[in-house]
C-alpha positions as CSV (number, residue, x, y, z in Angstrom):
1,X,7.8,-13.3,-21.1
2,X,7.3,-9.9,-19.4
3,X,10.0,-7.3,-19.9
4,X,9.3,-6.2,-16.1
5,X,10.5,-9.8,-14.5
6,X,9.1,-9.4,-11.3
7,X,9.1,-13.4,-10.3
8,X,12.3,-14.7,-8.9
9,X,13.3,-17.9,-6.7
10,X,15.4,-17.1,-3.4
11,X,18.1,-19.5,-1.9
12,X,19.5,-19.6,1.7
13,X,22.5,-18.7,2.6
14,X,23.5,-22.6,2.3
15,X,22.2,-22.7,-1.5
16,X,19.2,-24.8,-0.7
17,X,15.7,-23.1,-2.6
18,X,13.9,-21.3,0.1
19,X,10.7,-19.4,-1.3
20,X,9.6,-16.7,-4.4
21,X,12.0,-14.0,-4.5
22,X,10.4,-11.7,-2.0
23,X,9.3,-8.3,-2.8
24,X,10.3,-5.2,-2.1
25,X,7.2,-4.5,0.4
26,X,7.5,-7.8,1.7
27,X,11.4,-7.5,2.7
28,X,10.7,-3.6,4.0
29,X,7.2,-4.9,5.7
30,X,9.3,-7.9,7.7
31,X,12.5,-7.0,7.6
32,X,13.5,-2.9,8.6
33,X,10.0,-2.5,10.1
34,X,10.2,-5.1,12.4
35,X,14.4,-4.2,13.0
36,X,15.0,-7.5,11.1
37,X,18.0,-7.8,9.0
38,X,18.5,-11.2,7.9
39,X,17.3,-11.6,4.6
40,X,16.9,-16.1,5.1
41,X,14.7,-15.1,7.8
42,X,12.6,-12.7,6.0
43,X,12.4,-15.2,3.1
44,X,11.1,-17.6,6.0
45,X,8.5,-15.3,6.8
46,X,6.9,-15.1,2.9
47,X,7.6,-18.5,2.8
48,X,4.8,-18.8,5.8
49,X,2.4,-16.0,4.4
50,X,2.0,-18.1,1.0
51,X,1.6,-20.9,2.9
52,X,-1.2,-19.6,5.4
53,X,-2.7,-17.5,3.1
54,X,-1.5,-14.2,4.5
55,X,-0.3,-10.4,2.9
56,X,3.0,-9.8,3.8
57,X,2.4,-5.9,4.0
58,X,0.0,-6.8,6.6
59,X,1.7,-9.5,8.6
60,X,4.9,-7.5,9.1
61,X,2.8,-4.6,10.5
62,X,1.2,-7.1,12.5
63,X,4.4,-8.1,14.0
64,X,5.8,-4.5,14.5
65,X,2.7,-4.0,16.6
66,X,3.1,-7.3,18.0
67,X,6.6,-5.9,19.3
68,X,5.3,-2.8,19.9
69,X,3.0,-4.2,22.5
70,X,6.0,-6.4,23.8
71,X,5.1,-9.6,22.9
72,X,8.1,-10.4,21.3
73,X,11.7,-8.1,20.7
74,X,12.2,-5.6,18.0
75,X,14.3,-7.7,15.8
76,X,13.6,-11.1,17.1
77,X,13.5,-13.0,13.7
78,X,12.8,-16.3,14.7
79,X,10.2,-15.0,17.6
80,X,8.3,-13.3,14.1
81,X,8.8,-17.2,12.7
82,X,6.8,-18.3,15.7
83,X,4.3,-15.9,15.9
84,X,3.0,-16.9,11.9
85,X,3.1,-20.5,13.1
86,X,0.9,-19.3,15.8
87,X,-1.2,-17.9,13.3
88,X,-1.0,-21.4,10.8
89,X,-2.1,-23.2,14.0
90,X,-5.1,-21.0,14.3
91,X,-4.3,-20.9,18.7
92,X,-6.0,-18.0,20.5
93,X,-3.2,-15.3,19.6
94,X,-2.5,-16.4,15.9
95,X,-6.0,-15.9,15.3
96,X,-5.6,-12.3,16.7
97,X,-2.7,-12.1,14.9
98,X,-4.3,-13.4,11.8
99,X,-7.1,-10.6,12.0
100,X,-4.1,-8.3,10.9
101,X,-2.9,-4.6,12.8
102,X,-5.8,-3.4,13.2
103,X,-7.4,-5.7,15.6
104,X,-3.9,-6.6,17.1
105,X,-3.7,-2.8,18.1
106,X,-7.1,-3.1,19.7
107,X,-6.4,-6.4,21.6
108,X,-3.2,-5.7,23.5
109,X,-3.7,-1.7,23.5
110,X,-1.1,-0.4,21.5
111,X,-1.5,3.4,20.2
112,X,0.6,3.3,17.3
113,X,-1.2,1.4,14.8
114,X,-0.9,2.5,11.2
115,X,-3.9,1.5,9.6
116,X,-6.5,3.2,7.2
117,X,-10.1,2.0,7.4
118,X,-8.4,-1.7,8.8
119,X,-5.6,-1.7,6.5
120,X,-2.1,-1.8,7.5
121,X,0.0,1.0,5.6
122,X,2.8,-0.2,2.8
123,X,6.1,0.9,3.3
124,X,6.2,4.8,2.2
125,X,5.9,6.9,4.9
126,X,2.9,9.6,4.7
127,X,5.2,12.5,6.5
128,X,8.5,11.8,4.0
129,X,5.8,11.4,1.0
130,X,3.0,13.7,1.6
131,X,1.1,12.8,-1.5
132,X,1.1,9.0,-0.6
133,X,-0.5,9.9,2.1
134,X,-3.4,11.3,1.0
135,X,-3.7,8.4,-1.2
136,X,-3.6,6.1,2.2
137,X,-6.2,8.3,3.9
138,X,-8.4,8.6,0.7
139,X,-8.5,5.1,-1.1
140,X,-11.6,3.3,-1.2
141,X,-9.4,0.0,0.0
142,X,-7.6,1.5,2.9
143,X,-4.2,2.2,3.2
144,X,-3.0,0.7,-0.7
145,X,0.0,2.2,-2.0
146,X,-1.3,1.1,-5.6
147,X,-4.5,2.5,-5.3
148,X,-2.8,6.3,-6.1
149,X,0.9,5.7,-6.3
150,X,1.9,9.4,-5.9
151,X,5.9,7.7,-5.3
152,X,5.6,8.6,-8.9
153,X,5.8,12.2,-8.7
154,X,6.6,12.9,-5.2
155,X,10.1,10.7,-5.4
156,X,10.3,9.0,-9.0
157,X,9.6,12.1,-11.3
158,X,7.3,10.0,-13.2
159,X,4.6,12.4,-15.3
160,X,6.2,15.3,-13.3
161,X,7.0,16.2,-9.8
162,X,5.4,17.8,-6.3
163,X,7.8,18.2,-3.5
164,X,7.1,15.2,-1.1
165,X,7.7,17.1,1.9
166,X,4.8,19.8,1.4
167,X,1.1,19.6,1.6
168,X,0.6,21.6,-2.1
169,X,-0.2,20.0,-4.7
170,X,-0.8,16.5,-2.7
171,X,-4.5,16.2,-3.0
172,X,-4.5,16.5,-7.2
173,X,-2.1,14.2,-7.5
174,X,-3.7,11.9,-5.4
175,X,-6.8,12.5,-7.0
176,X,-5.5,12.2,-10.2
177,X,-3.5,8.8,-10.1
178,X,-6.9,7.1,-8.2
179,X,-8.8,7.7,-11.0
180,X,-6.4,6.7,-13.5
181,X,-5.5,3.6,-11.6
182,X,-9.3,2.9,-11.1
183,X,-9.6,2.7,-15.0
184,X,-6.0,0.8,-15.5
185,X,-6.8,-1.7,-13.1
186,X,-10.2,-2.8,-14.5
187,X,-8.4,-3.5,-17.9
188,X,-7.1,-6.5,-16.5
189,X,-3.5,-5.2,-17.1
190,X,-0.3,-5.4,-14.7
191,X,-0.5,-2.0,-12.7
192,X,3.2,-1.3,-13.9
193,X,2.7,-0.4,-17.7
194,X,1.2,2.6,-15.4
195,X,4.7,4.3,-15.3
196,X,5.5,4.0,-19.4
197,X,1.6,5.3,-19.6
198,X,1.8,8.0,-17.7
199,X,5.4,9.4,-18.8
200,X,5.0,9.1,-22.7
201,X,1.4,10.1,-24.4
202,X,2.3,7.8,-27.4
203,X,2.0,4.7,-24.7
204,X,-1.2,5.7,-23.1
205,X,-2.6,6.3,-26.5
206,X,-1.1,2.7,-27.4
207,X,-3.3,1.5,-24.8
208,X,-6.7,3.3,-25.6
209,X,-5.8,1.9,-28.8
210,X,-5.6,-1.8,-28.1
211,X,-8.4,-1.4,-25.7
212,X,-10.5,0.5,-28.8
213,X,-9.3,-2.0,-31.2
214,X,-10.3,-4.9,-28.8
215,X,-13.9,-3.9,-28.1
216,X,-14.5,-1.4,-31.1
217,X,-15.1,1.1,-29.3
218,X,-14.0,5.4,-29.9
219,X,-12.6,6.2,-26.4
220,X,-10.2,9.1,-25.9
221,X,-8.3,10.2,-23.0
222,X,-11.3,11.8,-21.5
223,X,-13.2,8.9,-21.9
224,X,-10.7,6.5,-20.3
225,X,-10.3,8.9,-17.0
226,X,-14.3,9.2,-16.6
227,X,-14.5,5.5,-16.5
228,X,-12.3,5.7,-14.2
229,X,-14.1,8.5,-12.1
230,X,-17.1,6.3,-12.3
231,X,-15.8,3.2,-10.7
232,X,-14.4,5.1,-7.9
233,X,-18.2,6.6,-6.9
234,X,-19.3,3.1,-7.5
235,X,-16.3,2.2,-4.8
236,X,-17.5,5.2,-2.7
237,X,-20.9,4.2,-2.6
238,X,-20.7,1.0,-1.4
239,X,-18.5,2.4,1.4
240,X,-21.4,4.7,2.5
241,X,-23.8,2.0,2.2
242,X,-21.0,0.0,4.6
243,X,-21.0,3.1,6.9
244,X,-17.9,4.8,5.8
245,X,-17.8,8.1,7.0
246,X,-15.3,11.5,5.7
247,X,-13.3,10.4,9.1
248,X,-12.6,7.1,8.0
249,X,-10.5,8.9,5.2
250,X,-7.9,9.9,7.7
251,X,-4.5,8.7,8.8
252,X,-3.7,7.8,11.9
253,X,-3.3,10.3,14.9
254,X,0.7,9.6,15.6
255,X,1.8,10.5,11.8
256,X,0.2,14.0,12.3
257,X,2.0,15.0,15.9
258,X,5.5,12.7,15.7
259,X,7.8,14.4,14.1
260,X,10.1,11.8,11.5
261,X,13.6,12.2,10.9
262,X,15.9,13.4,9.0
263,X,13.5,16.3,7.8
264,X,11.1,16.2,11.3
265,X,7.9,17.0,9.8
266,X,4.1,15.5,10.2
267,X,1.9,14.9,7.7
268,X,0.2,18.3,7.2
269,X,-2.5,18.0,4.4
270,X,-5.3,19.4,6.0
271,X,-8.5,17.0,6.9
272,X,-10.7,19.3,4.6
273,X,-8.6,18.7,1.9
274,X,-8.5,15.6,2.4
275,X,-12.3,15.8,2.0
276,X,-11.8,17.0,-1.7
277,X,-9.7,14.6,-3.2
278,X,-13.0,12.4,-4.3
279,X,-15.4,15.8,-5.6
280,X,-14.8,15.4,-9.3
């Protein structure tokens, strides 16, 4: 019944029910980042994450680094196929596989690995999107897109807009949409009413109004976004207590000195901004 429809079925190119309708992260994550472009073969590949228990996000960085590190072609479909078997059958290299980018990169040297604090990055990239980035570098979780989707007002408009492809502005944004996502995400609701919420005050204060109404409680706006700052210290904590350091909340070295096309630029929020986004 939700007006957002995100659940789908996919069929082959013969008609014959494959898997879920893949996602958008999971077709980008399999499919153009590994130079895959047949879409049976990348419904294949969810079809094996569900199955061995696996993110797609994190697998298909796994296999770009895989490729990277030559172990199979850039764009070998079926060699990706193999490679998550590997991982199903638990043999030496599916379970490196299996331990995701991170600890692929380590095991067969590759340089180019982009991960925050172990986590494989989604499919925005931090030097076309600056604020996403700083939400990669920054999260409590890693490198989550949802943690602080700044898309919304980098690309989508959503609740404003910050030019993408400069470092101003980045870190409040960033800040901003953690802390509100902190407090949506412990409602228990889908993480998408965060667009109508964010772009119309009469649909945020439809929220604090069910959530009032449901726990008879008073809360306002300001009330809503310090719940929200307090689960993130709570978050923050725990990663200190783990050993986190400020230079775990950093993105990888190659996305600040390799230039991307079309607009050739780095990432270029500054590493002691970077160190403000969590002072609230």
């Amino acid at each position: 019944g939700c007006v957002i429809r995100c659940s789908g079925i996919f069929h082959d190119k013969d008609g014959h029910y494959l898997t879920k309708q893949p996602e958008y992260e999971t077709v980008w994550a399999n499919g153009a980042n590994c130079g895959i472009d047949d879409l049976d073969a990348i419904a294949m590949i969810d079809f094996l994450c569900d199955n061995y228990g696996l993110d797609t996000i994190e697998m298909g960085a796994t296999i770009g680094v895989a490729m990277e590190a030559g172990i199979i072609p850039f764009g070998d479909a079926q060699g990706a196929i193999n490679l998550l078997h590997e991982v199903g059958k638990g043999t030496y290299l599916g379970r490196i596989l299996g331990n995701g980018a991170a600890v692929t990169g380590k095991a067969f040297g590759v340089e180019r690995v982009p991960v925050v604090k172990g986590q494989a990055l989604p499919a925005y990239d931090p030097r076309a999107a600056h604020g996403i980035g700083v939400t990669y570098a920054t999260s409590t979780m890693g490198a989550d897109h949802t943690a602080g989707y700044a898309i919304a007002q980098n690309i989508l408009k959503v609740g404003g807009f910050v030019d993408p492809l400069k470092p101003e502005g980045q870190v409040e944004i960033s800040r901003n949409l953690q802390i509100a996502t902190a407090a949506i995400d412990s409602t228990g609701m889908c993480l998408f009413i965060a667009f109508a919420t964010l772009d119309q005050p009469e649909t945020f204060q439809a929220m604090l109004d069910m959530i009032n109404a449901f726990y008879g409680w008073n809360w306002t706006a300001d009330d809503f976004m310090e719940y929200g700052k307090k689960i993130l210290r709570m978050e923050r904590e725990f990663n200190t207590k783990a050993g986190f350091t400020k230079e775990h909340d950093r993105l990888p070295r190659f996305f600040k000195v390799e230039p991307l096309p079309p607009h050739n630029l780095t990432f270029q929020v500054p590493d002691e901004e970077l160190d403000k986004v969590h002072i609230f």
